[in-house]
DSSP file (Angstrom, degrees, kcal/mol; ACC not computed):
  #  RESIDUE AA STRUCTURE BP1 BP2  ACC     N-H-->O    O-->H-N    N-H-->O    O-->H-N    TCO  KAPPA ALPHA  PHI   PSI    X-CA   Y-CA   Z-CA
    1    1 A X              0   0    0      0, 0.0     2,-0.3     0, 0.0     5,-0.0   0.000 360.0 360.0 360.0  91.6  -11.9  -12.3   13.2
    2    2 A X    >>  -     0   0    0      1,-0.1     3,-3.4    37,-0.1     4,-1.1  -0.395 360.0-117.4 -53.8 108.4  -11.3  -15.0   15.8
    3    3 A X  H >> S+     0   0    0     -2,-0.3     4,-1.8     1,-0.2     3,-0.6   0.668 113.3  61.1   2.2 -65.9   -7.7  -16.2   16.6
    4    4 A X  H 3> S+     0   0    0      2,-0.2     4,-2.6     1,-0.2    -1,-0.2   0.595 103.5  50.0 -66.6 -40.4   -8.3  -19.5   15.5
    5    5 A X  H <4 S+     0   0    0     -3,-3.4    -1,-0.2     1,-0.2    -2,-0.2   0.639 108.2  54.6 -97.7   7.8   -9.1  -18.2   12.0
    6    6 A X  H X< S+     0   0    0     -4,-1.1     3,-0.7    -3,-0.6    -2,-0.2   0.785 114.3  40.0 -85.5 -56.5   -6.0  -16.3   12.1
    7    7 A X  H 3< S+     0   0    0     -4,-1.8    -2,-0.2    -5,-0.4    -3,-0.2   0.926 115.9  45.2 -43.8 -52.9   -4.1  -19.4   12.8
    8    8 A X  T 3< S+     0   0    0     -4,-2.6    -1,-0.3     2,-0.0     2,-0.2   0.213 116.2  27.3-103.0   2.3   -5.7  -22.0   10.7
    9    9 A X  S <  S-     0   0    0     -3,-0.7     2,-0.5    -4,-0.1    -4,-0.0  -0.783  82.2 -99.0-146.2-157.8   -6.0  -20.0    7.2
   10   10 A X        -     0   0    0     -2,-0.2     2,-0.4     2,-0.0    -3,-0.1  -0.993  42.2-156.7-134.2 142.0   -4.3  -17.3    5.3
   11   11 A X        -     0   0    0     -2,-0.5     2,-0.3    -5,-0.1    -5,-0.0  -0.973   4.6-163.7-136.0 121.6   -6.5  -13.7    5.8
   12   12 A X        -     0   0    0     -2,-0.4     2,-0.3     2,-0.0    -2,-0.0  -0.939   5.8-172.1-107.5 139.9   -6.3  -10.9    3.4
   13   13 A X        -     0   0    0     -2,-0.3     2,-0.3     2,-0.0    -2,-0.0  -0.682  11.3-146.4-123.3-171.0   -7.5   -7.5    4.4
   14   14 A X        +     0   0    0     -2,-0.3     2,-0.3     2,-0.0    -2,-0.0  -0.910  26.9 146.9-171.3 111.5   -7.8   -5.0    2.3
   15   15 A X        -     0   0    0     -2,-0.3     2,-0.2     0, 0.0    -2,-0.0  -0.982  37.5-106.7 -96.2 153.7   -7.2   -1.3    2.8
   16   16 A X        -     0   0    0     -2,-0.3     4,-0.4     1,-0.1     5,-0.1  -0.629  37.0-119.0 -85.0 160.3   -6.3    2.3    2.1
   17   17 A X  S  > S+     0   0    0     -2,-0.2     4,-0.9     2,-0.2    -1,-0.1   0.712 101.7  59.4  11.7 -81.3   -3.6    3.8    3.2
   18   18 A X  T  4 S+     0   0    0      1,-0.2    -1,-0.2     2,-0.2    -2,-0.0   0.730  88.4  75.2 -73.2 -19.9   -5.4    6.8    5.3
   19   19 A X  T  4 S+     0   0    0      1,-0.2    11,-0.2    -3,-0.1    -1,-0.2   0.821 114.4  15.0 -62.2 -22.5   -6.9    4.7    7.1
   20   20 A X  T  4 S+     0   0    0     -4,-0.4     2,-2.6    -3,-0.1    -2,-0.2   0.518 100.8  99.0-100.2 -18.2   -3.8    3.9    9.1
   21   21 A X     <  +     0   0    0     -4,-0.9     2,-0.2    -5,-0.1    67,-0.1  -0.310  50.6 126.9 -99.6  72.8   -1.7    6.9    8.0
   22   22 A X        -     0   0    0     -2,-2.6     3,-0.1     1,-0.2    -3,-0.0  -0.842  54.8-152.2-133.6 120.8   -2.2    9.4   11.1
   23   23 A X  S    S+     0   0    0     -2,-0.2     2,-0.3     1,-0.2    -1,-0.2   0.905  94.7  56.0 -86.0 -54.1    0.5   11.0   13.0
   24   24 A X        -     0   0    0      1,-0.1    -1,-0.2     2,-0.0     4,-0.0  -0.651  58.6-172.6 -56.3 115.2   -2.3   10.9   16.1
   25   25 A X    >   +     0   0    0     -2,-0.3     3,-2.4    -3,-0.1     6,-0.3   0.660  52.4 122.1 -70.5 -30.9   -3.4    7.6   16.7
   26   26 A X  T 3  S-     0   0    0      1,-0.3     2,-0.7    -3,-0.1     3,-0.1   0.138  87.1  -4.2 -13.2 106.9   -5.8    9.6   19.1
   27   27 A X  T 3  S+     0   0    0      1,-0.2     2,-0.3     2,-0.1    -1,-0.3   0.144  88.0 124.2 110.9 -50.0   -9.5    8.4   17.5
   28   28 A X    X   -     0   0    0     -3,-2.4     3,-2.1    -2,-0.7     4,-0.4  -0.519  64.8-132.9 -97.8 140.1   -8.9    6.2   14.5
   29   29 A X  T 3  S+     0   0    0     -2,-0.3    35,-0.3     1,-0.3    -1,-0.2   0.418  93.1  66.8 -68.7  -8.5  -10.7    3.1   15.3
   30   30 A X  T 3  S+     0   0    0    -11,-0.2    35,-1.6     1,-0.1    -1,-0.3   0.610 100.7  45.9-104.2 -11.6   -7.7    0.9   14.3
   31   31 A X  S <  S+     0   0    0     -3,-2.1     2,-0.2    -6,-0.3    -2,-0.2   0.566 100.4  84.8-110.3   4.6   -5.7    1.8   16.6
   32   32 A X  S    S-     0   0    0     -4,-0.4     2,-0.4    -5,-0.1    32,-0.3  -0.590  85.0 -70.9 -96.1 155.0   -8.3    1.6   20.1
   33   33 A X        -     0   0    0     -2,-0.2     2,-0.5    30,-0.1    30,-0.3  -0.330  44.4-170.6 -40.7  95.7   -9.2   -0.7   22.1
   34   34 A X    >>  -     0   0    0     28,-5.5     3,-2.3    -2,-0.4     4,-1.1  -0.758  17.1-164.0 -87.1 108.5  -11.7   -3.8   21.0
   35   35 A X  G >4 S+     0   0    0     -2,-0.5     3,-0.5     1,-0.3     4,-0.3   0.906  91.9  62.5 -67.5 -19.6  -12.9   -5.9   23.4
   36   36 A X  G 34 S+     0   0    0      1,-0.2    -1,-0.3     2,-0.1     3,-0.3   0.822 102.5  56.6 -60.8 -13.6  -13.9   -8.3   20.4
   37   37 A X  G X4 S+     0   0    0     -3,-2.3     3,-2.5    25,-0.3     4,-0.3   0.511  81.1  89.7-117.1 -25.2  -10.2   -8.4   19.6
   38   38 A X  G XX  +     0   0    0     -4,-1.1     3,-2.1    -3,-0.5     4,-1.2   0.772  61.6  78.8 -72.8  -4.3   -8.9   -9.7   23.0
   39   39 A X  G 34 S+     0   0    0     -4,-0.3    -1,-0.2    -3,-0.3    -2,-0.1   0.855  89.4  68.7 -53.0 -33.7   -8.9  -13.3   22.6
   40   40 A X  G <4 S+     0   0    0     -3,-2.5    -1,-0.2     1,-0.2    -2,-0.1   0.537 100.9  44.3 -65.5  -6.1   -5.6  -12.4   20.5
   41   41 A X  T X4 S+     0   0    0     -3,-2.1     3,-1.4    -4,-0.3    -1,-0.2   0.735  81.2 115.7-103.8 -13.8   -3.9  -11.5   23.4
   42   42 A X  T 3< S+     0   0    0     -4,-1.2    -3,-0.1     1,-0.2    -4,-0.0   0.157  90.5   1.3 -55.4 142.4   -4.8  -14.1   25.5
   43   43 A X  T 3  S+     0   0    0      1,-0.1    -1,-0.2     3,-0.0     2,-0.1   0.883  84.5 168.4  46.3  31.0   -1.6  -16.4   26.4
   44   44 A X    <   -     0   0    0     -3,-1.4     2,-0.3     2,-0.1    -1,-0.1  -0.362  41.9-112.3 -77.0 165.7    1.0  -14.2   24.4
   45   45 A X    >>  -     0   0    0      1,-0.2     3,-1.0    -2,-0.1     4,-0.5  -0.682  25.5-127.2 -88.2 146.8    4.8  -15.0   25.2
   46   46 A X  T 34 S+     0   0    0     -2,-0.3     4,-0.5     1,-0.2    -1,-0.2   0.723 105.1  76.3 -70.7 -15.4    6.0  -12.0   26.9
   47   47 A X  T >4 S+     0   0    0      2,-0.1     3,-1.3     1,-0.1    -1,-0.2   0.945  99.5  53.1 -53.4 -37.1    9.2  -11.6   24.3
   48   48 A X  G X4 S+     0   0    0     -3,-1.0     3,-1.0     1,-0.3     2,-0.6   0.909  87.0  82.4 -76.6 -78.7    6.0  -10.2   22.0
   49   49 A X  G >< S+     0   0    0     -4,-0.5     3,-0.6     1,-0.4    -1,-0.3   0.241  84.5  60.8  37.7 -66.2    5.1   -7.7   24.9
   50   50 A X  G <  S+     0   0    0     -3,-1.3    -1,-0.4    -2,-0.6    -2,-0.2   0.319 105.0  45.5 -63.5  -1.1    7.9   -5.4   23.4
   51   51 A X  G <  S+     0   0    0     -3,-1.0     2,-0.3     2,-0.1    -1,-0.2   0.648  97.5  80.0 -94.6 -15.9    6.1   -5.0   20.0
   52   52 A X  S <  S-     0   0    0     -3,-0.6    14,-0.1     1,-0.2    15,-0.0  -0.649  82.0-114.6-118.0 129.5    2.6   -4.4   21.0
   53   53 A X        -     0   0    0     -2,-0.3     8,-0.4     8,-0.1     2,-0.2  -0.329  49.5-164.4 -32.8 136.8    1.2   -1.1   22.1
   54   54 A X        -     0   0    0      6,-0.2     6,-0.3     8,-0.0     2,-0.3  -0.862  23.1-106.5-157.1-147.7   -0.1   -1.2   26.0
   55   55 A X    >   -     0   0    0      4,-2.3     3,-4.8    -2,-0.2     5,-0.0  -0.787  45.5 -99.8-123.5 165.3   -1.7   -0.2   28.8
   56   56 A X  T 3  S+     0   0    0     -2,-0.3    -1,-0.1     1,-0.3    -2,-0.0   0.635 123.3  51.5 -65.3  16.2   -0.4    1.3   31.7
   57   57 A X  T 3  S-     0   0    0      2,-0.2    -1,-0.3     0, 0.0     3,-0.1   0.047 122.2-108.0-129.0  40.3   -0.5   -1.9   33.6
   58   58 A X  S <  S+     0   0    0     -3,-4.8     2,-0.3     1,-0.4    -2,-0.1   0.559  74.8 139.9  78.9  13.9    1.3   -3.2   30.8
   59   59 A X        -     0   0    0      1,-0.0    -4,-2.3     3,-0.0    -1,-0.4  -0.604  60.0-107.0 -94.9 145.5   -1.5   -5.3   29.4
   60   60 A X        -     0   0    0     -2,-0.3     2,-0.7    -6,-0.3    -6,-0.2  -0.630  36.4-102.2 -81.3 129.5   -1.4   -5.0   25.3
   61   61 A X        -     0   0    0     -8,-0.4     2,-3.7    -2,-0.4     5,-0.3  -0.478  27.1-120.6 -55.9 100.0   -4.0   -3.0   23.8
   62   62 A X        +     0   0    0     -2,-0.7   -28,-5.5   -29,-0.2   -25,-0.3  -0.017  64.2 159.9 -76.4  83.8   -6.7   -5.4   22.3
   63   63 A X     >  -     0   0    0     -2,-3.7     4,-3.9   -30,-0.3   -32,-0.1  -0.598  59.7-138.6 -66.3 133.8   -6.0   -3.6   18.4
   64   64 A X  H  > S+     0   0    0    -35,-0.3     4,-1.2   -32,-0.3   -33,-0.2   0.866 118.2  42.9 -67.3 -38.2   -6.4   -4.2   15.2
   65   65 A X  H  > S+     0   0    0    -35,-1.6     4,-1.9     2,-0.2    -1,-0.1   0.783 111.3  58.0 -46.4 -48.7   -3.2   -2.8   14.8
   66   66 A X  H  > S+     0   0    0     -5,-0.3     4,-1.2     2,-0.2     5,-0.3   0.921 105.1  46.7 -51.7 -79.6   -2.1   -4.7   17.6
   67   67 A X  H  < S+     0   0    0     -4,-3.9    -2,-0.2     2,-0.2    -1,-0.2   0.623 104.2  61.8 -76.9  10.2   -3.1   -7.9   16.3
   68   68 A X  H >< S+     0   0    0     -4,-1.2     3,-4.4     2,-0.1    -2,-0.2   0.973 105.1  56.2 -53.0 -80.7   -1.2   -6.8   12.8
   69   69 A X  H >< S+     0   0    0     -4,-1.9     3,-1.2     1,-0.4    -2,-0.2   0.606 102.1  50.0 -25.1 -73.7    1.9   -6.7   15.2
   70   70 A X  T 3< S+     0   0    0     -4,-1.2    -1,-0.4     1,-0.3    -2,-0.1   0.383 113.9  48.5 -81.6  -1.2    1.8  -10.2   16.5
   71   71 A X  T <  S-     0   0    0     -3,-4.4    -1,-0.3    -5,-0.3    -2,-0.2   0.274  89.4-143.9-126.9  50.1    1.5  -11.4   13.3
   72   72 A X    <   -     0   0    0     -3,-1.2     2,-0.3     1,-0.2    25,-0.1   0.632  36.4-155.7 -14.5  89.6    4.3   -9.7   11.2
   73   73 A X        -     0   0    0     22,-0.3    26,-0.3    25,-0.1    -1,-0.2  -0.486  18.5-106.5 -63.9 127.2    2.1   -9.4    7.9
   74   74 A X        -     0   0    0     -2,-0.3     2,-0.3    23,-0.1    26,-0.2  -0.494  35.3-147.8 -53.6 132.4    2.9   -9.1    4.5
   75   75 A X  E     -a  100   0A   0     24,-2.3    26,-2.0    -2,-0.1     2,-0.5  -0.879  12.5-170.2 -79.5 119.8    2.3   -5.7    3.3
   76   76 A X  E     -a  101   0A   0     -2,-0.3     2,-0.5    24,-0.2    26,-0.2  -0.947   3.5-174.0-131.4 109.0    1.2   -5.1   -0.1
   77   77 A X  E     -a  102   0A   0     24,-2.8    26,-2.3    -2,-0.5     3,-0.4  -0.946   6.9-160.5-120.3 142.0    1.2   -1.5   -1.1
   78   78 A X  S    S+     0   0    0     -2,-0.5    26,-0.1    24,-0.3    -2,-0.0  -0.526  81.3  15.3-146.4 146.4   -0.4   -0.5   -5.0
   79   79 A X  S >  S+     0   0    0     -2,-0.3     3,-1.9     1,-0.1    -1,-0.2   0.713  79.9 168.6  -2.4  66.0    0.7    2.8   -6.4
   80   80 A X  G >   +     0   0    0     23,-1.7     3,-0.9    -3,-0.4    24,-0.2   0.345  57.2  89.7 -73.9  23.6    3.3    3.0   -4.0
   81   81 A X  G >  S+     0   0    0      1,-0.2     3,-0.6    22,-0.2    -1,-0.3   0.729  87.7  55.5 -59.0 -26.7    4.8    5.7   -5.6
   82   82 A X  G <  S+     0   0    0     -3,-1.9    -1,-0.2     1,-0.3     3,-0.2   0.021  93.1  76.3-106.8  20.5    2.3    7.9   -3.0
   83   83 A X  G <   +     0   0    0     -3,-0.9    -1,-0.3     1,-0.1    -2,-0.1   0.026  61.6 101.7-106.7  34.6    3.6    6.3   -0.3
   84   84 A X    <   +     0   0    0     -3,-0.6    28,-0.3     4,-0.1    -2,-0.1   0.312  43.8 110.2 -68.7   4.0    6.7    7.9    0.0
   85   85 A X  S  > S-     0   0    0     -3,-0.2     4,-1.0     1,-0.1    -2,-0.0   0.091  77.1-117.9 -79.8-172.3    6.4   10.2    2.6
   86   86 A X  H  > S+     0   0    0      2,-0.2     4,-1.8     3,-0.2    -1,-0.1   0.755 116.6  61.0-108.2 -31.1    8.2    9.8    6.0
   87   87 A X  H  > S+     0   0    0      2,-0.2     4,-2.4     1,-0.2     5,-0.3   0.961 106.5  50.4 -46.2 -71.6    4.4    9.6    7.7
   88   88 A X  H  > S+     0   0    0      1,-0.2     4,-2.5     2,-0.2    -2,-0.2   0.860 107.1  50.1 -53.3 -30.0    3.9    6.6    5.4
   89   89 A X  H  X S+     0   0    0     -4,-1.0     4,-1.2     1,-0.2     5,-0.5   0.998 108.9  48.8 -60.1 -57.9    7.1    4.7    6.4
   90   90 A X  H  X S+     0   0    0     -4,-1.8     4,-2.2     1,-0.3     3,-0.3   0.933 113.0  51.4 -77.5 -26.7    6.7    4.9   10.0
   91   91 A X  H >< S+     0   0    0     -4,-2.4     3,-4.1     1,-0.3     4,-0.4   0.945 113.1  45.7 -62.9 -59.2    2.7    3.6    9.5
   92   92 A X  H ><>S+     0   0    0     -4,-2.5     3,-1.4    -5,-0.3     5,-0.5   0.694 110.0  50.8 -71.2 -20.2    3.8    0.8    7.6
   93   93 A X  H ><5S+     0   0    0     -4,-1.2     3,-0.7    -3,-0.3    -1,-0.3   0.467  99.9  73.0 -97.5 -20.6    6.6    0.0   10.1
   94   94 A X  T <<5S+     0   0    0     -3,-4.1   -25,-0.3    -4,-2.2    -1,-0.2   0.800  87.4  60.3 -72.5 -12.9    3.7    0.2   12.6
   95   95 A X  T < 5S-     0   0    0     -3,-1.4   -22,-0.3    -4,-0.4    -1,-0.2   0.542 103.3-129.4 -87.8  -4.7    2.5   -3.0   11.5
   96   96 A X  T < 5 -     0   0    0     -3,-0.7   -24,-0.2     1,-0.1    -3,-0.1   0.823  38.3-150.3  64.6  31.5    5.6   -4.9   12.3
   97   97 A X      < -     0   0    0     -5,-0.5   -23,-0.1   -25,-0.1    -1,-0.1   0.009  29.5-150.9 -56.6 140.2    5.8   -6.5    8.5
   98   98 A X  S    S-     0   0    0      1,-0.3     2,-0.3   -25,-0.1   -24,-0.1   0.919  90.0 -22.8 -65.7 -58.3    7.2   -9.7    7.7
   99   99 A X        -     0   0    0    -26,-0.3   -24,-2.3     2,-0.0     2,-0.4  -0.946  61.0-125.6-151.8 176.7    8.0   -7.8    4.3
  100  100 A X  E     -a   75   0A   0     -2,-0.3     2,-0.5   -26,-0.2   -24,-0.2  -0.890  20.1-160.1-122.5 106.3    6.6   -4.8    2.2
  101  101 A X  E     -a   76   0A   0    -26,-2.0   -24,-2.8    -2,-0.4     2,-0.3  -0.867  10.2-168.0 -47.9  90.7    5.5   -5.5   -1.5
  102  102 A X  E     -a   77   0A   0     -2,-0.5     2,-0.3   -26,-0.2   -24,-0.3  -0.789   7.9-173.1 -96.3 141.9    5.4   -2.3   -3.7
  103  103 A X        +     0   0    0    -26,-2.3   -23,-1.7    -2,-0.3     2,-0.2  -0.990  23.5 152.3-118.5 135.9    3.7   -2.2   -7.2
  104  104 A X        -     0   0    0     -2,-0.3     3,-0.3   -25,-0.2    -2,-0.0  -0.951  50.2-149.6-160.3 155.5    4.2    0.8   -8.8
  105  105 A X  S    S+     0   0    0      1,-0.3     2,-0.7    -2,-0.2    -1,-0.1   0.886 105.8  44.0 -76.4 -44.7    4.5    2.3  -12.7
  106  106 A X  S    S-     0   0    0     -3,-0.1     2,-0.3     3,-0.0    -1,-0.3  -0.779  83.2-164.7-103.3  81.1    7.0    5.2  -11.2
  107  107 A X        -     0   0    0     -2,-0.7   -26,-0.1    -3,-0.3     6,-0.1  -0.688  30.9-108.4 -57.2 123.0    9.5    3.4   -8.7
  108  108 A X        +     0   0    0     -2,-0.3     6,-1.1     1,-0.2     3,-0.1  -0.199  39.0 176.0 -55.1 162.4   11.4    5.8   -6.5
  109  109 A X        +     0   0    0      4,-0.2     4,-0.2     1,-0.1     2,-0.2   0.130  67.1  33.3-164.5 -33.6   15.2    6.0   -7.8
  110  110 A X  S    S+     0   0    0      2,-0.2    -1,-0.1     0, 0.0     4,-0.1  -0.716 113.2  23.7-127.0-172.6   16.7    9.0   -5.1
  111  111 A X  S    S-     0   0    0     -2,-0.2     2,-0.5    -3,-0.1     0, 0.0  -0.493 143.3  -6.3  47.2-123.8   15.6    9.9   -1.3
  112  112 A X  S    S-     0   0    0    -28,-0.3    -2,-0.2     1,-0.0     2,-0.2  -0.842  87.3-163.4-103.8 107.7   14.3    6.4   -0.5
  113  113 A X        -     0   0    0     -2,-0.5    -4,-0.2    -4,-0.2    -2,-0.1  -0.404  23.5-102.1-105.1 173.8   14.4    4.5   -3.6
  114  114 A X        -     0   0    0     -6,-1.1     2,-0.4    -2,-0.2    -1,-0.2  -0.431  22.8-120.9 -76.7 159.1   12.5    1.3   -4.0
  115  115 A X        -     0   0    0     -2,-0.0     2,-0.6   -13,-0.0   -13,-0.1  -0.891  38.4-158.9 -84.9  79.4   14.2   -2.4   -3.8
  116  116 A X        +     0   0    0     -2,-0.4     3,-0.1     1,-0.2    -3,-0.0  -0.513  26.0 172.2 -94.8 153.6   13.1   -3.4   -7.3
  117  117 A X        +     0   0    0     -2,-0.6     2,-0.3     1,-0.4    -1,-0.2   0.556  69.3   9.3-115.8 -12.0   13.1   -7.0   -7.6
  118  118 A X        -     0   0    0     -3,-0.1     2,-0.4     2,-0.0    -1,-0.4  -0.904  57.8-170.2-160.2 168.6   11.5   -6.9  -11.0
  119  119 A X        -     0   0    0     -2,-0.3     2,-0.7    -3,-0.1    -3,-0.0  -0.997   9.2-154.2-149.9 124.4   10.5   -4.7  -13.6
  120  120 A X        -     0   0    0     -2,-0.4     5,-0.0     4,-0.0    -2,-0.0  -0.826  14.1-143.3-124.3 116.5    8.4   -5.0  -16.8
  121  121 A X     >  -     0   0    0     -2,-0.7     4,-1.7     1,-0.1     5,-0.1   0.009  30.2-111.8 -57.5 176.3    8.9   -2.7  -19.9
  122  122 A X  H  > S+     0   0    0      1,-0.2     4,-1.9     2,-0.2     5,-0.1   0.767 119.0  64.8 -91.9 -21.1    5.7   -1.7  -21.7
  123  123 A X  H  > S+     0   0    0      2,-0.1     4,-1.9     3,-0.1    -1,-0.2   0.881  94.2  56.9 -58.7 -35.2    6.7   -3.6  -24.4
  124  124 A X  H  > S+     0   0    0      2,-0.2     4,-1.0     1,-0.2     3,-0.3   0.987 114.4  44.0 -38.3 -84.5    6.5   -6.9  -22.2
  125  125 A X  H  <>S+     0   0    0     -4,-1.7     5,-5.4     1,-0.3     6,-0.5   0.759 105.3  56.0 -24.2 -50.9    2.8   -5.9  -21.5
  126  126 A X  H ><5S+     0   0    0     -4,-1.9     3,-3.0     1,-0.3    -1,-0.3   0.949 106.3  48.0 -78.8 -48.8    1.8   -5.0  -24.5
  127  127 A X  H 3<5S+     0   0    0     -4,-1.9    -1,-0.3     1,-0.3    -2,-0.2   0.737 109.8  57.2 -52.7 -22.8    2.8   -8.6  -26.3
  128  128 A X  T 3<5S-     0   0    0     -4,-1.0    -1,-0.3    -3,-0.3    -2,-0.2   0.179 118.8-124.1 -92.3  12.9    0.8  -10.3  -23.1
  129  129 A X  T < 5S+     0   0    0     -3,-3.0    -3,-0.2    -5,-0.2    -2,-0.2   0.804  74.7 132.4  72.5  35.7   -1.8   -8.1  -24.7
  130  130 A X      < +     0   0    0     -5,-5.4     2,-0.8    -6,-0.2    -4,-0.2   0.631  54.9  93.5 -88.3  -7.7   -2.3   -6.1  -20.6
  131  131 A X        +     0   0    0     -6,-0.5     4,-0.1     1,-0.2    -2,-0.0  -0.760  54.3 168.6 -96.8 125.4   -2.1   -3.1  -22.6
  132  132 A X        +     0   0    0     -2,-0.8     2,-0.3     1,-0.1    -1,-0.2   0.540  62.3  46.2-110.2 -20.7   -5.8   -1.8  -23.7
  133  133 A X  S    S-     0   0    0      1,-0.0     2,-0.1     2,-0.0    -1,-0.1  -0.981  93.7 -88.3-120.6 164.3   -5.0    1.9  -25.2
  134  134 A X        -     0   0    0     -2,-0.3     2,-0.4    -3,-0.0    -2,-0.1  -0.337  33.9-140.5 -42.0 118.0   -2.3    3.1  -27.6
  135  135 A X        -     0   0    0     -2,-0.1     2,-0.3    -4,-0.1    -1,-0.0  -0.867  19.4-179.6-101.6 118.5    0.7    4.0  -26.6
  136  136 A X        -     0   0    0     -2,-0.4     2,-0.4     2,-0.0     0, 0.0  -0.681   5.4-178.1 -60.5 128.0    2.8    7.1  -28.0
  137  137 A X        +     0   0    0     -2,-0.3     2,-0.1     2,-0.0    -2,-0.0  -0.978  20.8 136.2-137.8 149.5    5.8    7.7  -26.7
  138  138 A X        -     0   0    0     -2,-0.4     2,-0.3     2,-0.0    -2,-0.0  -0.568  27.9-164.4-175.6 126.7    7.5   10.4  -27.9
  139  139 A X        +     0   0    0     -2,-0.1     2,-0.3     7,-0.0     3,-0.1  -0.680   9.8 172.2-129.7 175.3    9.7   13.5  -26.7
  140  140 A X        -     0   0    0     -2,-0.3     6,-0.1     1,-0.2    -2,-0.0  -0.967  41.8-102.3-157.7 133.4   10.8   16.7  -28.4
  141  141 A X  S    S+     0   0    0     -2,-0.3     2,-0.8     1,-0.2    -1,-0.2   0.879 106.1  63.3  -1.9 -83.0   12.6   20.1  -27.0
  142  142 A X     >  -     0   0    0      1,-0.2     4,-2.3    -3,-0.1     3,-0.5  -0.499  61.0-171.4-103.5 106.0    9.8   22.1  -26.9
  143  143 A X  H >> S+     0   0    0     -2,-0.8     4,-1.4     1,-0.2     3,-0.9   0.922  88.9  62.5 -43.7 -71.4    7.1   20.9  -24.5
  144  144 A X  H 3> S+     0   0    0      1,-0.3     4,-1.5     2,-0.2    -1,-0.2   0.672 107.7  48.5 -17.0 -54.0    4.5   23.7  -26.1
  145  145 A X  H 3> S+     0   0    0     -3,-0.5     4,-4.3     1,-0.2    -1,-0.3   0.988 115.6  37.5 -57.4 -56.1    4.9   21.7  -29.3
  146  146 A X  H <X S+     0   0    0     -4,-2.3     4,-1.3    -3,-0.9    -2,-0.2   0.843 114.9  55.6 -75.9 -16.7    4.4   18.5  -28.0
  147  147 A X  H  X S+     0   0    0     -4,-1.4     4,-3.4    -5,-0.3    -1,-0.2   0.882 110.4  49.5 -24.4 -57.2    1.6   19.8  -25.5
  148  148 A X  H  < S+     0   0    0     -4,-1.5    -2,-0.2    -5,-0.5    -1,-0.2   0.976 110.4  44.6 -76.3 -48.8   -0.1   21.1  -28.4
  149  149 A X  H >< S+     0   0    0     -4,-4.3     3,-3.5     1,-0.2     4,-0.5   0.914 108.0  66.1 -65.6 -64.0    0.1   17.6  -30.9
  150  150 A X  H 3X S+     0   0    0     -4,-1.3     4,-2.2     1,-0.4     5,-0.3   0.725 105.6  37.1  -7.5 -64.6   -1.0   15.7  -27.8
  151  151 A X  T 3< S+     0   0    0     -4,-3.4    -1,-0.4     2,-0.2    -2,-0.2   0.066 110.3  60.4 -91.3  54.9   -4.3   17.3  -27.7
  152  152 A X  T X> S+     0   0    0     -3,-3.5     3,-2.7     2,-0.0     4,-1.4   0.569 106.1  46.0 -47.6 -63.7   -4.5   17.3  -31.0
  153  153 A X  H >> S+     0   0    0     -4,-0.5     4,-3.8     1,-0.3     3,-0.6   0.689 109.4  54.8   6.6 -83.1   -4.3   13.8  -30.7
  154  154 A X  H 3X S+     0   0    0     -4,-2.2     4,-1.9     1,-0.3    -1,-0.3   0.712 111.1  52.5 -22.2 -49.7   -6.9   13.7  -27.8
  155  155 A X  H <> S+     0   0    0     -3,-2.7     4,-0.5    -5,-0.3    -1,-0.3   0.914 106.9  43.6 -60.8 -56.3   -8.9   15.5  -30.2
  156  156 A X  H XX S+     0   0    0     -4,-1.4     3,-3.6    -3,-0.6     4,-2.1   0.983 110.1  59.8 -47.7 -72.9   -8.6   13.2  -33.0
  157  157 A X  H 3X S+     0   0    0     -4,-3.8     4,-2.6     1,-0.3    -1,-0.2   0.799 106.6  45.0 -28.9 -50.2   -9.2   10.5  -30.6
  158  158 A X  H 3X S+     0   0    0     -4,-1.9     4,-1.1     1,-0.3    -1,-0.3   0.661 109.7  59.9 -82.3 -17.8  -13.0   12.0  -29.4
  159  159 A X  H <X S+     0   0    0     -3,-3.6     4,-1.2    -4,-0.5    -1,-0.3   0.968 102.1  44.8 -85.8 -31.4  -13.7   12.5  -32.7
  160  160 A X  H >< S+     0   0    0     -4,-2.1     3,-1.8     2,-0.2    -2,-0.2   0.954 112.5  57.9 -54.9 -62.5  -13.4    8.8  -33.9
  161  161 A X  H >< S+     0   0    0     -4,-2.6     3,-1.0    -5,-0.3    -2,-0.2   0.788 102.9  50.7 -51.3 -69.6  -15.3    7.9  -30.9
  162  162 A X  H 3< S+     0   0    0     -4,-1.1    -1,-0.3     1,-0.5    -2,-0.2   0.334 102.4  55.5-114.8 -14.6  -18.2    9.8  -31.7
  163  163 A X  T <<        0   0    0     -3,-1.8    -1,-0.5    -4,-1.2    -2,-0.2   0.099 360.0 360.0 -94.4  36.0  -18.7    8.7  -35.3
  164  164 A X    <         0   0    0     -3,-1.0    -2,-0.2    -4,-0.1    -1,-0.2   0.261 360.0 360.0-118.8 360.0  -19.0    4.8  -34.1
């Protein structure tokens, strides 16, 4: 990934989580030094200097990580409900994000709740026809009871499949 193609387009990458989400950077390959990677440091304005990781003579470590940083990315994080931990903030905060995008079924609501900026019931879905199984919703006192119709349910369900 060349500079140039950094500049001139818009670049999605596509990752987990663990691959970044290390309190020792020690090792994981996304945060050492690439020498393919240093053309991205070449000619930085020194204000950037202060965002970047560097070496002791104060040259920026040529990173993937690194070059995340100079280019404050959107972040797009997918069941971020499992990224709540205080390890996961500071990785994503390692990238130096423009903004953070969460999609998640379970939004946090206490400790560090999500910003939600929109929300879609399951009814919504289900009329745009996104929804592919039956849903039940239903609650009762006693979990044990409803435990128990559930797999019946379940039950029901495997048996139907198996006569088609």
């Amino acid at each position: 990934m060349q500079p140039s193609v950094c500049d001139g387009s818009t670049v999605i990458i596509v990752a987990t989580m663990q691959a970044f989400r290390v309190e020792d950077t020690e090792g994981c390959k996304v945060y050492e030094s690439s020498s393919i990677l240093k053309n991205h440091f070449a000619n930085i304005p020194s204000n950037f200097l202060s965002y970047l990781e560097t070496l002791s003579d104060n040259t920026p470590i040529p990173s993937l990580v690194n070059v995340f940083r100079l280019r404050n990315p959107i972040i797009i994080v997918d069941e971020a409900h499992n990224a709540r931990t205080d390890l996961s903030f500071e990785t994503l905060a390692r990238f130096r994000p423009a903004c953070i995008i969460e999609f998640t079924a379970t939004p946090a609501t206490k400790d560090k709740p999500s910003n939600v900026l929109h929300a879609v019931s399951a009814a919504e879905l289900n009329a745009e026809e996104m929804i592919k199984l039956p849903i039940r919703l239903e609650s009762r006192e006693d979990w044990k009871e409803l435990l128990s119709d559930a797999l019946a349910v379940r039950k029901d369900l495997e048996k139907a499949k198996r006569k088609k």
